[in-house]
C-alpha positions as semicolon CSV with decimal commas, in nm:
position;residue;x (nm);y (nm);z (nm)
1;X;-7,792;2,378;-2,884
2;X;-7,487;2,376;-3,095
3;X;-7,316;2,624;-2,980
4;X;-7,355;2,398;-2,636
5;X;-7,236;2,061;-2,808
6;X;-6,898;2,219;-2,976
7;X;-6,870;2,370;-2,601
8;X;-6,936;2,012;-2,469
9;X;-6,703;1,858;-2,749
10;X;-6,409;2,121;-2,595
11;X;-6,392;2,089;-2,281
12;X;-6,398;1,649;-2,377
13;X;-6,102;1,660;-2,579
14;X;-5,903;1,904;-2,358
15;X;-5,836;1,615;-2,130
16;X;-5,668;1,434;-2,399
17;X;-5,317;1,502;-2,548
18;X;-5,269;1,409;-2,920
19;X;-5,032;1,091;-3,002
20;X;-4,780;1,317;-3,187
21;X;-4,464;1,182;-3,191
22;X;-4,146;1,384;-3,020
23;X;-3,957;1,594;-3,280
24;X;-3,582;1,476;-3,291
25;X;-3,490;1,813;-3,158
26;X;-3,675;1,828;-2,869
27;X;-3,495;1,634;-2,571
28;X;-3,668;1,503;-2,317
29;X;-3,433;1,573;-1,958
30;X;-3,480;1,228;-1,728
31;X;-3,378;1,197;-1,358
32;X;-3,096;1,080;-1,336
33;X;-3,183;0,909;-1,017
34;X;-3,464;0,716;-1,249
35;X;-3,197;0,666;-1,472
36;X;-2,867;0,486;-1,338
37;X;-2,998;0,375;-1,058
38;X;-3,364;0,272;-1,064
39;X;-3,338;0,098;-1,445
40;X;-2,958;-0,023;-1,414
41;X;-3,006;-0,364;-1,231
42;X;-2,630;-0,375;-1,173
43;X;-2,634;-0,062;-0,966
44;X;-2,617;-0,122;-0,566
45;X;-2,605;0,087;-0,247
46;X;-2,332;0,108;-0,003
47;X;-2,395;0,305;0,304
48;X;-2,697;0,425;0,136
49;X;-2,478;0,585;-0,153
50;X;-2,540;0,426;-0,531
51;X;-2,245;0,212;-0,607
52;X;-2,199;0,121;-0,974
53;X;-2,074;-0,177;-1,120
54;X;-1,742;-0,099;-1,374
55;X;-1,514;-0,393;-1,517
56;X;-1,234;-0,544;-1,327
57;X;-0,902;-0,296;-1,272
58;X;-0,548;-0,477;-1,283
59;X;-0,359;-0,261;-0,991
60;X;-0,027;-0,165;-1,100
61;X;0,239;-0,259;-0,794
62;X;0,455;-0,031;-0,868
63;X;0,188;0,272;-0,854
64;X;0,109;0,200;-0,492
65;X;0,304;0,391;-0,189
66;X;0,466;0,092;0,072
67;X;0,536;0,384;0,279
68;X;0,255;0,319;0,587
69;X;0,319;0,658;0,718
70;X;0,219;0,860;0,427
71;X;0,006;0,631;0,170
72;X;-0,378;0,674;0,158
73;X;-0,584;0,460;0,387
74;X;-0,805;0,160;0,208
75;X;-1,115;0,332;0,238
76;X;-1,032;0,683;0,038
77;X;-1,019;0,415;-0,262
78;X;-1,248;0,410;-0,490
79;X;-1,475;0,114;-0,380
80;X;-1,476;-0,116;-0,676
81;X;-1,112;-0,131;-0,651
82;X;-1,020;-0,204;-0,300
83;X;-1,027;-0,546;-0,290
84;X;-0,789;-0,539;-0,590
85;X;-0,568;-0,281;-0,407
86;X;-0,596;-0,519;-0,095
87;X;-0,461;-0,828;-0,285
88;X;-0,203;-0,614;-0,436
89;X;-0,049;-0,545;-0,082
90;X;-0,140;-0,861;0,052
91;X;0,113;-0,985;-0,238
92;X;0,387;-0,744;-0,160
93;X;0,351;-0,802;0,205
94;X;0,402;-0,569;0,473
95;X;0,692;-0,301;0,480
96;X;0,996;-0,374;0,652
97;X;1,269;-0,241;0,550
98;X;1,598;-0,314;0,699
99;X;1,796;0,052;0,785
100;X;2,169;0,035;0,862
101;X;2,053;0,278;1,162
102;X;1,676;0,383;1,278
103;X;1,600;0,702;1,435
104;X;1,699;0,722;1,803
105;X;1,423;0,891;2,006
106;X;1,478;1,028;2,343
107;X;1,181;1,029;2,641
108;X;1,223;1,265;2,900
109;X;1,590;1,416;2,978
110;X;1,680;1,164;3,222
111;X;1,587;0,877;2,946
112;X;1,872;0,721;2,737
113;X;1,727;0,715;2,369
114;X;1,591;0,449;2,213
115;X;1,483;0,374;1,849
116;X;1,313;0,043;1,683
117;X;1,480;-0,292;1,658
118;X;1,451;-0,504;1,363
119;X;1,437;-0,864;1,548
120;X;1,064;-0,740;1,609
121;X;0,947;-0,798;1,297
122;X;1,029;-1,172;1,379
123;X;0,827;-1,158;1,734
124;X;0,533;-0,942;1,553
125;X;0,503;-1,039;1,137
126;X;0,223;-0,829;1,126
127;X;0,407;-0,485;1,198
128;X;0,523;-0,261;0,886
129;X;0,757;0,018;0,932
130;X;0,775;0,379;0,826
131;X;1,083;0,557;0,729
132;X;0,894;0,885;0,703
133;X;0,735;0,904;1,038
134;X;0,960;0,634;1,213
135;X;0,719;0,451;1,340
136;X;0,478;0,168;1,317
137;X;0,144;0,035;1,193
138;X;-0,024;-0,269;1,150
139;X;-0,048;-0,474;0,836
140;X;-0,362;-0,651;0,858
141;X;-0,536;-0,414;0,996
142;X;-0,464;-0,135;0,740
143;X;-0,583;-0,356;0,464
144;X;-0,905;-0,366;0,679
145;X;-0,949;-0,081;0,775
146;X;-1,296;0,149;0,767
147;X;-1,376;0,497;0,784
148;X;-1,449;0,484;1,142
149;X;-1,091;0,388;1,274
150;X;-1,101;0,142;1,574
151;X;-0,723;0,149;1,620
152;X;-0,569;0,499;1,517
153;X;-0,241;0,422;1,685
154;X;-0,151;0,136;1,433
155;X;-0,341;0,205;1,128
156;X;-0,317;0,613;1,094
157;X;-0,086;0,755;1,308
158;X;0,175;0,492;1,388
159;X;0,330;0,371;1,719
160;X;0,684;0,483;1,805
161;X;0,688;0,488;2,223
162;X;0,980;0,228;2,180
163;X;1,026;0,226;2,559
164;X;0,713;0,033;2,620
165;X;0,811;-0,236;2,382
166;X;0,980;-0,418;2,630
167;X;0,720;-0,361;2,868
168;X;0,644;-0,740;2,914
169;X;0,248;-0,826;2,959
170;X;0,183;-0,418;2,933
171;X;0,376;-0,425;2,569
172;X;0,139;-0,246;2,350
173;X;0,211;-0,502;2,039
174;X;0,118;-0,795;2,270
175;X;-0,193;-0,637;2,409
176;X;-0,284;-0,550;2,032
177;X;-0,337;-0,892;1,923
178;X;-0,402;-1,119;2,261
179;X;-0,788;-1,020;2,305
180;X;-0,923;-1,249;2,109
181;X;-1,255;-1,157;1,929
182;X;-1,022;-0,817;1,864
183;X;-1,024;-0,616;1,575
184;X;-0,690;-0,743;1,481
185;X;-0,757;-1,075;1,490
186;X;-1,102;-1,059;1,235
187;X;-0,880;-0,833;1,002
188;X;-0,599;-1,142;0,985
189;X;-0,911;-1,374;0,919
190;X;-1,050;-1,136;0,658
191;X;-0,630;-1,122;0,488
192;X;-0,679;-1,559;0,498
193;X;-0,993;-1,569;0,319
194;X;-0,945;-1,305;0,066
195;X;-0,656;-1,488;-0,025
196;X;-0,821;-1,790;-0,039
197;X;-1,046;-1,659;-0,323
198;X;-0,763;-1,519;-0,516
199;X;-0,636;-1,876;-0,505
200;X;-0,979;-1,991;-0,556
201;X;-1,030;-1,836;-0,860
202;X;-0,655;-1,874;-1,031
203;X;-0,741;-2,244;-0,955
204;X;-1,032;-2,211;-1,169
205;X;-0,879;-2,033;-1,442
206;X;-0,607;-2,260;-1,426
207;X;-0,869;-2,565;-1,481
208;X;-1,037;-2,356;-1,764
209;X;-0,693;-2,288;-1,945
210;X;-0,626;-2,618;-1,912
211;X;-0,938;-2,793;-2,057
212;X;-0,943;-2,528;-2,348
213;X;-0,605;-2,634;-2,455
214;X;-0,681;-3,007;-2,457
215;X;-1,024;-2,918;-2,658
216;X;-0,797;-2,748;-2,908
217;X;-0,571;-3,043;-2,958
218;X;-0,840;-3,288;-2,997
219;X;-0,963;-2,998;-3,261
220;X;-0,643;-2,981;-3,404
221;X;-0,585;-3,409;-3,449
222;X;-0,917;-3,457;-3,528
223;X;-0,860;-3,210;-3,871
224;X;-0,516;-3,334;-3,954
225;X;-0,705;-3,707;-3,938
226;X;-0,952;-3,607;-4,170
227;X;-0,660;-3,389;-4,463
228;X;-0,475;-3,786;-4,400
């Protein structure tokens, strides 16, 4: 019988582990799915991919390429900078630099050559030029611009069939921008509000400058009152 009870008494404590704390040497390896993502609350999913939150980054203008015909698009940015890249090129404005000559491009051997005009950037604001490929791209539309591209010709590879400029209704720039729930036209909208923020918020800080620097003169009378 007591052989059977320290048996008994065992095979009851086996299913127990004892309360021993975890040497300092002994590391205990974590998920780190359970980890950043699960117990960070400020962790959140884009496209079903974990996007964390990091602080605010200043964009250096001088660091980014105007160049539309060989800079990065929007979306190969990291993501919790390209609205910051955005307003940075929304504050330079689009490229349009004025040549003495631009490339003459001939169609066809029976074609006289033809190369772009400047006066267009006054018909189309939206256009930006590129020296390196001679051709050109959108503005609004390249700071919008996703991973699936909608619009190739004016955001990646650039328009340059100057001939059909002066096409009248059949112009491709006209037809770019006259449908009008197009593509174009919701990436201007999206360039007007997210300037509207950045003017929101300077407002704000603005106020907030303000109203700390009267606080600090009231602070500052207020003590020479009470030395008098």
């Amino acid at each position: 019988m007591a052989s059977q009870g320290k048996k008994r008494g065992r095979t009851l404590f086996s299913f127990f582990k004892s309360s021993v704390s975890t040497p300092a040497n002994e590391v205990q390896i974590q998920s780190p799915s359970n980890v950043d993502i699960e117990e960070n609350p400020s962790t959140r999913f884009e496209n079903d991919e974990p996007v964390f939150k990091s602080p605010r980054v200043e964009i250096d203008l001088k660091t980014l390429e105007r160049d539309p015909g060989i800079r990065i698009p929007i979306w190969q940015h990291p993501v919790n900078q390209r609205d910051e890249i955005r307003r940075a090129y929304i504050k330079m404005g689009p490229y349009q630099p004025k040549l003495v000559e631009y490339p003459r491009t001939r169609y066809g051997t029976r074609t006289q050559p033809r190369r772009f005009q400047y006066s267009w950037f006054e018909n189309f604001c939206w256009l930006k030029y590129s020296p390196e490929k001679d051709a050109i791209f959108c503005f609004p539309c390249y700071i919008f611009e996703k991973k699936a591209h909608l619009h190739p010709t004016f955001t990646i590879d650039g328009f340059n069939y100057w001939k059909r400029v002066n096409d009248g209704p059949r112009c491709p720039l006209i037809l770019h921008v006259r449908v009008p729930n197009s593509p174009h036209r919701k990436a201007v909208q999206c360039v007007e509000e997210l300037t509207k923020v950045r003017r929101h918020v300077d407002k704000v800080l603005n106020a907030q400058s303000a109203e700390e620097i009267q606080k600090n003169r009231l602070r500052l009378t207020a003590t020479i009152e009470s030395v008098r």
